[in-house]
C-alpha positions in Angstrom: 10.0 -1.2 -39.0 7.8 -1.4 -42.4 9.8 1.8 -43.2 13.2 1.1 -42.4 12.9 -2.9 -44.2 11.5 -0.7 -47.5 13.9 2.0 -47.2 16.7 -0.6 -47.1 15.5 -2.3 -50.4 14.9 1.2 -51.7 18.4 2.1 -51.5 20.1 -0.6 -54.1 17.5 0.0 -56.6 18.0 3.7 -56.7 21.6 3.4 -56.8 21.2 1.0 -59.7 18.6 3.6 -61.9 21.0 6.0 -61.2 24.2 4.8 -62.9 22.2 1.8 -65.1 22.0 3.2 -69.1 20.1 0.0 -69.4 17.4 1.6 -66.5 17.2 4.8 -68.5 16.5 4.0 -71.6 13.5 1.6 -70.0 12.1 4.6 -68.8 14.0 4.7 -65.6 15.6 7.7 -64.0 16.5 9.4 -60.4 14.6 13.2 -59.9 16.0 14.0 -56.0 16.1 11.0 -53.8 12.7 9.7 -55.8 12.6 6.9 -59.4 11.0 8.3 -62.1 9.0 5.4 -63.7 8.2 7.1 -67.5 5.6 5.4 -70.1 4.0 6.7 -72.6 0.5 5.2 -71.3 -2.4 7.4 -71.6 -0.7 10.1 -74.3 -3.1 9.1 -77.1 -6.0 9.4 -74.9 -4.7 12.8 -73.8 -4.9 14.1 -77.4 -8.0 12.9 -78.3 -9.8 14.1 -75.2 -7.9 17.6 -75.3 -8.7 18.3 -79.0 -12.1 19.5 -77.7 -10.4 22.8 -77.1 -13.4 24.8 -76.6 -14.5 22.7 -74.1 -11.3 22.6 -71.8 -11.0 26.7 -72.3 -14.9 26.5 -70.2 -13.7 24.2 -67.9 -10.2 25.6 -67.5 -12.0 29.3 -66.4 -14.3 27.2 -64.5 -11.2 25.5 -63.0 -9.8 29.4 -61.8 -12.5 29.3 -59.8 -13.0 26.8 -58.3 -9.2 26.2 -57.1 -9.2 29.9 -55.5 -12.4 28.7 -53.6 -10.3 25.9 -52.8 -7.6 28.0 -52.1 -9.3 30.5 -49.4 -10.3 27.4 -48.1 -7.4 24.9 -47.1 -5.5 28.3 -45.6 -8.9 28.7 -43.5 -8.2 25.2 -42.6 -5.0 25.7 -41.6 -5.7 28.9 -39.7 -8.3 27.2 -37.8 -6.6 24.4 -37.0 -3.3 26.6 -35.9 -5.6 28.3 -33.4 -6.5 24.9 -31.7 -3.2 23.9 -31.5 -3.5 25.4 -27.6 -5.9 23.1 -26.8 -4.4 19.9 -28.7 -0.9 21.1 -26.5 -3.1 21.4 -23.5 -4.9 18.1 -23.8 -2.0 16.3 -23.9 -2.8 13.9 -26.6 -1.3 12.9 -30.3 -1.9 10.9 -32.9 1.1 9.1 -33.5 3.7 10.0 -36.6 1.6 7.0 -38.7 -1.0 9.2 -38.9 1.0 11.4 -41.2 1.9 9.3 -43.7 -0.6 9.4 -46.3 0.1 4.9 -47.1 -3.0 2.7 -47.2 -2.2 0.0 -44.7 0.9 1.9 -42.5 -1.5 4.5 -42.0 -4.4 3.2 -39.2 -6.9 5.3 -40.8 -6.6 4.4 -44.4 -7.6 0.8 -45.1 -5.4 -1.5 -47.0 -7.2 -2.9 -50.5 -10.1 0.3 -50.5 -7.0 3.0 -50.0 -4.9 1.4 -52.5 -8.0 1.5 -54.8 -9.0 5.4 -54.0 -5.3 6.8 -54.3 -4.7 5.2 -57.6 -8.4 6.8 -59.1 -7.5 10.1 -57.4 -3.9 10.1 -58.4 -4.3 9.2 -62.2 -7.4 11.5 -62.5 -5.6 14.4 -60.7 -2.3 13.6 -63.4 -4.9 13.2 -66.2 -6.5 16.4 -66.0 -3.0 18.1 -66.5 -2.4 16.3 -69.3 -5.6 16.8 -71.1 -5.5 20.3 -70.3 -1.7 20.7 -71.6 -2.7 19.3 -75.1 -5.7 21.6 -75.0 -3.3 24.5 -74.9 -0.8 23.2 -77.7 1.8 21.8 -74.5 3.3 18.6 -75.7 3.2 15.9 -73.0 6.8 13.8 -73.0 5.4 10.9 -70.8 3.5 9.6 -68.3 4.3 7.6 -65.3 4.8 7.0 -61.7 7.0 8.7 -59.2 8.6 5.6 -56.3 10.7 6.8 -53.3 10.9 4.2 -50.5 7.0 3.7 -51.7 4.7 5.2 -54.3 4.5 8.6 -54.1 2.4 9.4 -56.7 1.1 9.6 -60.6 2.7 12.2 -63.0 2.6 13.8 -66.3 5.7 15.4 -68.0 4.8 18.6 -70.4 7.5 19.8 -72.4 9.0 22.8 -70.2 10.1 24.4 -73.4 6.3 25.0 -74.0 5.0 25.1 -70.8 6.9 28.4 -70.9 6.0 29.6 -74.2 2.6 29.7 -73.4 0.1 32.4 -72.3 -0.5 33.0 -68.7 -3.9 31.7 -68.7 -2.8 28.5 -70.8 -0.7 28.2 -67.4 -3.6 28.7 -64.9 -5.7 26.5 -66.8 -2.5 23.2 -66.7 -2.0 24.0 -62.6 -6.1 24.5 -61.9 -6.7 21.3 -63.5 -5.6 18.6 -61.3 -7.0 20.9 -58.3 -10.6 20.8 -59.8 -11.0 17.7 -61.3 -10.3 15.8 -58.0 -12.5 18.1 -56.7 -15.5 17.5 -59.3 -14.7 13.8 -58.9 -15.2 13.8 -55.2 -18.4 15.7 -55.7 -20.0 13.3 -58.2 -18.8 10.4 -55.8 -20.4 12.3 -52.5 -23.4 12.6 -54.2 -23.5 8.9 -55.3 -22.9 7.5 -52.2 -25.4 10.2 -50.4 -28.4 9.2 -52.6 -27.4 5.2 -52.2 -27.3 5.0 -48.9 -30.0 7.8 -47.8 -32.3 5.6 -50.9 -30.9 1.9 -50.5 -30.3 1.5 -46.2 -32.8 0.7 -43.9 -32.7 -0.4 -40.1 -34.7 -2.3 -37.9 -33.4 -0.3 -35.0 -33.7 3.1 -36.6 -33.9 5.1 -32.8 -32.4 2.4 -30.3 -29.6 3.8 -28.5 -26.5 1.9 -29.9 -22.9 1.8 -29.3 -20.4 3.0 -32.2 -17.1 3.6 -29.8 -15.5 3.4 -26.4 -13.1 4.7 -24.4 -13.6 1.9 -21.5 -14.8 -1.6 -20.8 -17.8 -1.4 -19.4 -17.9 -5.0 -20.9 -20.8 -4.2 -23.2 -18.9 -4.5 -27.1 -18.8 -1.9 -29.4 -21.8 -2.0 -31.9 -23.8 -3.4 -29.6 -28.1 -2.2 -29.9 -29.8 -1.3 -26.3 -33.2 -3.0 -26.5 -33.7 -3.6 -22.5 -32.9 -2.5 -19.4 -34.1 -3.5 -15.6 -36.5 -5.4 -18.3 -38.2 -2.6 -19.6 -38.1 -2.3 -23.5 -36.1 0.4 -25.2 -37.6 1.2 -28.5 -36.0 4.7 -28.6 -32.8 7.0 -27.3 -35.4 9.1 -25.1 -36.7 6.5 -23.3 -33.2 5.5 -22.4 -32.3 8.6 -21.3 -35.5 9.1 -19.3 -35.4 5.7 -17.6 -31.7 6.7 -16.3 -32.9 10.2 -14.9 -35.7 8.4 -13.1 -33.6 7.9 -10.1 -33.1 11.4 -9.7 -30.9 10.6 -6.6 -26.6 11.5 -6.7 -25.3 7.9 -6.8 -24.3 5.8 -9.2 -26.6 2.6 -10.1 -26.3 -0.6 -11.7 -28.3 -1.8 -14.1 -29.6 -4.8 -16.7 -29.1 -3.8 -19.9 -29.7 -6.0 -22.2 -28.3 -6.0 -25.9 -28.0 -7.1 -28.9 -24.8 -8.1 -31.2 -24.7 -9.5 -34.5 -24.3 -12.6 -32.8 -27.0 -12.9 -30.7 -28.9 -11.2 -27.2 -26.9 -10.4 -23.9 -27.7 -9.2 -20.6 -25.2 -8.1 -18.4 -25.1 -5.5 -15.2 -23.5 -2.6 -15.6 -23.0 1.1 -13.6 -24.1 3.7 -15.5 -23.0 6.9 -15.5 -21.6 10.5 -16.8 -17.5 9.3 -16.7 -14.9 11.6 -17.2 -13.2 10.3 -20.1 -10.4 13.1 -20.9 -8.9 16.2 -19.2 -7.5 19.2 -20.6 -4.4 19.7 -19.3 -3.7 22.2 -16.6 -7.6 22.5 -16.7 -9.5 23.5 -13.5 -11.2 20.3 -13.4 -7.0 18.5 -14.1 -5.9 20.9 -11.5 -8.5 19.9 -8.7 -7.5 16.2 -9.1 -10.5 14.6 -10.4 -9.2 11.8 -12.3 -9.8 10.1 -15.8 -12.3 7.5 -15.0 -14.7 9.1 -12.1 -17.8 9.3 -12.4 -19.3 12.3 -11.6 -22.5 12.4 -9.1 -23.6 16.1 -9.2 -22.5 19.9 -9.1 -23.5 23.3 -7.5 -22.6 26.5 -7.0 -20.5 26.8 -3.9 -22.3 29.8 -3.2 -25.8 28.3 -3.9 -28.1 27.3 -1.2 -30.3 25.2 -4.1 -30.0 21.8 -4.1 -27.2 20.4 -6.3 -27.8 19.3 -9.8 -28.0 15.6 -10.3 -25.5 14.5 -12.9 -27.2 11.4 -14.6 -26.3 11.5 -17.9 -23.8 13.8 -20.1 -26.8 16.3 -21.2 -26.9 16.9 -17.8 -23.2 17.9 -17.5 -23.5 20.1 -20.2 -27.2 21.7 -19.2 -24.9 22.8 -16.1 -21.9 24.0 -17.4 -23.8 25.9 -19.8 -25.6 27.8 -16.6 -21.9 28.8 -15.1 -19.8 31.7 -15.5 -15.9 32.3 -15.6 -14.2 32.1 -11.9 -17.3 30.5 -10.3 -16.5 28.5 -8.0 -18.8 25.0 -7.7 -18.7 21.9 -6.0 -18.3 18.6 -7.4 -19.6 15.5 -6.1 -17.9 11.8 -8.0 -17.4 8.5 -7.5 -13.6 7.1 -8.1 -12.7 3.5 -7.7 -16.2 2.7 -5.7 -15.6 5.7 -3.1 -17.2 8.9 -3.2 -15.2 12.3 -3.4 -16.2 15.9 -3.1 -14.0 18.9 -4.9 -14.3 22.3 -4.8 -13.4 23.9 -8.4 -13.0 27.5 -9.7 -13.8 27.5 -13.3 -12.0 28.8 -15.9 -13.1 31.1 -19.2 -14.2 29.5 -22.2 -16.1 32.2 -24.8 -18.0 34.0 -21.7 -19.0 30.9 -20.7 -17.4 28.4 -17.5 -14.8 26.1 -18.3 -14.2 22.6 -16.3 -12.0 21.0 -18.9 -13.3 17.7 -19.2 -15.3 15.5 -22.2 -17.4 13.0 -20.8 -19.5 10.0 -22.0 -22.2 7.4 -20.6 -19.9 5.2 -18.7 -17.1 5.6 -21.6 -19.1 4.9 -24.7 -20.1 6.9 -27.3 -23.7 6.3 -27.8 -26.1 7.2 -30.7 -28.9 5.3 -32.4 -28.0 4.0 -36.4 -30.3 6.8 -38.3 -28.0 8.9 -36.4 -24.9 7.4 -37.1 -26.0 7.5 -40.6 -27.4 11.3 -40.8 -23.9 11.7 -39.1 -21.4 9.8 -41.9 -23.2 11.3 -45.1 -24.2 14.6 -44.5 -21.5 17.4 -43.2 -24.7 20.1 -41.9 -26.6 17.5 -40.5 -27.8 19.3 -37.1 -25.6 22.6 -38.2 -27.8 25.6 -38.6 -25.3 28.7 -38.8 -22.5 29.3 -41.8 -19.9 28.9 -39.0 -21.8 25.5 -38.1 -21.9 24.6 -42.2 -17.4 25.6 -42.3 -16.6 23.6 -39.3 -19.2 20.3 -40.2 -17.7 20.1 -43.8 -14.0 20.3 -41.9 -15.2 17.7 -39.3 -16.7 15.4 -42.1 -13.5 15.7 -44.0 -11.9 14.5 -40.6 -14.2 11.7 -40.1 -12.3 8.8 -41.3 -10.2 9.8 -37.8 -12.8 8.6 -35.6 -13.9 5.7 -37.6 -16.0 6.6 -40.3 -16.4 5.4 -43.6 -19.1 6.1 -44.5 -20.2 4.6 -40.7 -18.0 2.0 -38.8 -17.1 -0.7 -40.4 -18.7 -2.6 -36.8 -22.0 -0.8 -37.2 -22.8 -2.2 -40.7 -24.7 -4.9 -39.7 -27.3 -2.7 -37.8 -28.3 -2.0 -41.9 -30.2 -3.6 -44.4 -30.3 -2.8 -48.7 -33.4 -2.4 -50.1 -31.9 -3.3 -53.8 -28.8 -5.8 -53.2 -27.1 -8.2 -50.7 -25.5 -5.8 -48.3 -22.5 -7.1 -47.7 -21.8 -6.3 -51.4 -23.5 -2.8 -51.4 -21.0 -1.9 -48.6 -18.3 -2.8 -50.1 -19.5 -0.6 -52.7 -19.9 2.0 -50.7 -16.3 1.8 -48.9 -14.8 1.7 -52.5 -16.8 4.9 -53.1 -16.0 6.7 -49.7 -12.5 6.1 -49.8 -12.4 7.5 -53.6 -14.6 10.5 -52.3 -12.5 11.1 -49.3 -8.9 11.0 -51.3 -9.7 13.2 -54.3 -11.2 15.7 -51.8 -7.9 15.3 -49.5 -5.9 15.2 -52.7 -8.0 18.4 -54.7 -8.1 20.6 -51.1 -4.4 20.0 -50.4 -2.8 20.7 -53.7 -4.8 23.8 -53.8 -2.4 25.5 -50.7 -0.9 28.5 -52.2 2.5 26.8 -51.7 4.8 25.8 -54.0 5.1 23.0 -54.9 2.0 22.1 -54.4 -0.8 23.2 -57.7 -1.9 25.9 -55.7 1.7 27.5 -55.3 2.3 28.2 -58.8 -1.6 29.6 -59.4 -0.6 32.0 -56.9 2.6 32.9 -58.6 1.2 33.4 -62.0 -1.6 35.4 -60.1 0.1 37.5 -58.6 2.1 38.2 -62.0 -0.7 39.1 -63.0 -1.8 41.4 -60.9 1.5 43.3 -60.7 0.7 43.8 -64.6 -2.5 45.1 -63.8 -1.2 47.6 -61.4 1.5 49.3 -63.7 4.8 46.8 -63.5 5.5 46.4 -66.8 9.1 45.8 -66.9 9.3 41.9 -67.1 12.8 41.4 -65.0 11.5 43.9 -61.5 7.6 42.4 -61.9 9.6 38.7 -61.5 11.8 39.5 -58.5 8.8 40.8 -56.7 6.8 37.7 -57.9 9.5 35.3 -56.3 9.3 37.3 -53.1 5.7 37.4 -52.8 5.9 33.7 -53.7 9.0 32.4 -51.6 7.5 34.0 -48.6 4.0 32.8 -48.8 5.4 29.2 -49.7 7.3 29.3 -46.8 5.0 30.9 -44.4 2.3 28.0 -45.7 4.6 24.7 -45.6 5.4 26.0 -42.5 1.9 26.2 -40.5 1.4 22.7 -42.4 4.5 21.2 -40.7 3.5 22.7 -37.1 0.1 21.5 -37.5 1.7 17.8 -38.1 3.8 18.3 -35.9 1.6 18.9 -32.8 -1.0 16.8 -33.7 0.8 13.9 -34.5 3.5 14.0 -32.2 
């Protein structure tokens, strides 16, 4: 609805910029269905800074480098994420179409006031960098401005085409590298900011308690909530928790008194606690046997197994057992649904040599961790990796944070925290500011680096592979571009495409 009301205003202005002479000469003209919005702000500052031309021919090689890095990596990204596109399908689940549009406030994930703020830095520094680096080369910049189409789509600077194309080939590489890099460098400096504020500046008088940072049911215990208690015995630490639940030892599901703590005050409250089935895969043995979302499950053996069964307590113990299985082994399942007790028998599928049930499960449908966790967890991408494959996936899973609620930690958790140098309501709005700058010239750097056009990283790759055609004997000019705007068409296409199914799936 947003949309549509903004598309409807949208439409009389751009009819007006495109037939008003009064619009044009302000600086106001149509490119596509978008409103250019040209100043001149910024060009004087784009000559001084680029007269340093030794300087930006360093940074633009160091640029090269960085963007192919960058390069490799958002088509490993996409690669990796088309090959779970199985499991998203099988699970079932999407996002919503919201998620893909990249506006602070329509989009869930991207706060309002700190998006607004870490767009505009990462847009004007990305545009910025162009600019500098197009004086630095002699490429005369014809204006500055902003680019409007239903909303703001984004900063721009305008070289003059007629020299863009009269330059050298690595005058080029340098312009389209650096808007790719210096987002990139920006997001770096900001990481490490925020990274040595928080890991310096935040302290917690519940450093191990078990705490809640999410849900997936109402167990009527809120989120954020700090475990101190429970039955009356104190909880100082997650392993005492976890011990005092496996004390039972016995296949039921209890009740106990947990008492917490809020930023409000102290509760106590009874509660079942248990390993509940939050999601199932679909068309997963575990879907297939008809153990529904929301059991709770009691234990599991081998059918074939005259041991006794294993007692499912908590979800280390679900995943202690499946570890021990093998493809097409057939077990027994003991849960509780609804206050009634259920047995299935389930043949497990084949997940990397290993048994598959196809379900993720949680303590009674929260997500538990303690707050140096949670922090370890939203500043540090290898925290608990130990393997390059571990390091690759924890940076792509940090970059994907913000879609389970960090920033750097839920905003809810904050007040398990205290600063050691400032108020710390005002160091975390600091440190929001800082995340959400971080996190949108990383977004912004990564994704402009897809070899793609027209995205940065499409014309790097045409002008590279120009150049490597030289290298390799085509020398006449007119052959070595038709091939270049094969290679290039096809790989653009072949790229925006994966992109657009991996929206696609994950957001519808």
């Amino acid at each position: 609805m947003v949309l549509l009301i903004l598309f409807i205003i949208y439409v009389p202005i751009y009819i007006y910029v495109r037939k008003s002479e009064k619009a044009h000469e302000a600086g106001f003209v149509t490119w596509g269905p978008t409103i250019m919005i040209k100043t001149k702000w910024g060009l004087g500052m784009m000559d001084r800074i680029g007269s340093h031309r030794k300087l930006w021919n360093v940074f633009g090689a160091f640029s090269l480098f960085v963007s192919f890095l960058l390069m490799v990596t958002i088509v490993a990204i996409l690669a990796i994420d088309i090959s779970l596109l199985p499991e998203v399908i099988a699970s079932g689940t999407s996002m919503g179409i919201e998620y893909a549009l990249a506006i602070p406030g329509l989009n869930p994930m991207l706060p309002l006031v700190y998006g607004i703020i870490g767009l505009i830095i990462a847009m004007v520094v990305h545009e910025l960098a162009h600019g500098i680096q197009s004086r630095a080369n002699d490429v005369k910049v014809k204006s500055s401005g902003i680019l409007y189409g239903v909303v703001p789509l984004g900063a721009f600077v305008e070289p003059d085409e007629e020299d863009v194309e009269k330059s050298s080939r690595k005058a080029k590489l340098h312009l389209y590298a650096a808007g790719i890099t210096t987002n990139f460098v920006m997001a770096l400096v900001l990481f490490t900011v925020m990274f040595a504020s928080i890991n310096f500046c935040v302290t917690s008088d519940y450093e191990d308690n078990p705490a809640i940072y999410a849900e997936a049911y109402d167990i009527g215990i809120p989120v954020s909530s700090i475990i101190t208690m429970v039955d009356g015995n104190s909880i100082d630490d997650y392993s005492e928790f976890t011990s005092y639940l496996k004390a039972n030892g016995t296949p039921q599901l209890d009740s106990y008194d947990v008492t917490y703590r809020t930023e409000d005050g102290t509760y106590t409250k009874s509660v079942e606690l248990g390993v509940y089935v939050t999601t199932l895969v679909k068309n997963s043995p575990a879907h297939e046997s008809g153990i529904p979302i929301g059991s709770y499950l009691l234990s599991m053996k081998p059918t074939s197994s005259s041991e006794p069964a294993t007692v499912i307590q908590i979800p280390t113990d679900f995943s202690e057992f499946m570890g021990s299985t093998a493809p097409g082994e057939s077990i027994d399942v003991l849960y509780s649904y609804e206050g009634a007790e259920h047995t299935k028998t389930v043949v497990l599928g084949d997940k990397d040599g290993v048994g598959f049930f196809g379900a993720s499960v949680s303590l009674s449908g929260m997500s538990i961790t303690t707050p140096e966790i949670l922090l370890d967890t939203g500043t540090n991408p290898f925290y608990g990796r130990s393997t390059i494959t571990e390091y690759a996936l924890g940076i792509i899973s940090f970059i994907g944070a913000p879609f389970n609620g960090f920033s750097p930690v839920p905003e809810s958790c904050i007040w398990w925290y205290d600063c050691t140098i400032m108020d710390a309501d005002v160091f975390w709005i600091l440190m929001y500011i800082i995340y959400w700058t971080f996190w949108l010239n990383l977004v912004l750097g990564v994704s402009n680096a897809l070899p793609a056009v027209p995205f940065d990283g499409g014309y790097l790759f045409r002008d590279g592979i120009d150049w490597i055609l030289e290298k390799c004997g085509v020398y006449e000019v007119d052959k070595r571009q038709n091939l270049v705007n094969v290679f290039t068409n096809f790989t653009s296409y072949m790229m925006l495409f994966a992109m657009l199914l991996v929206l696609v799936v994950i957001v519808l």
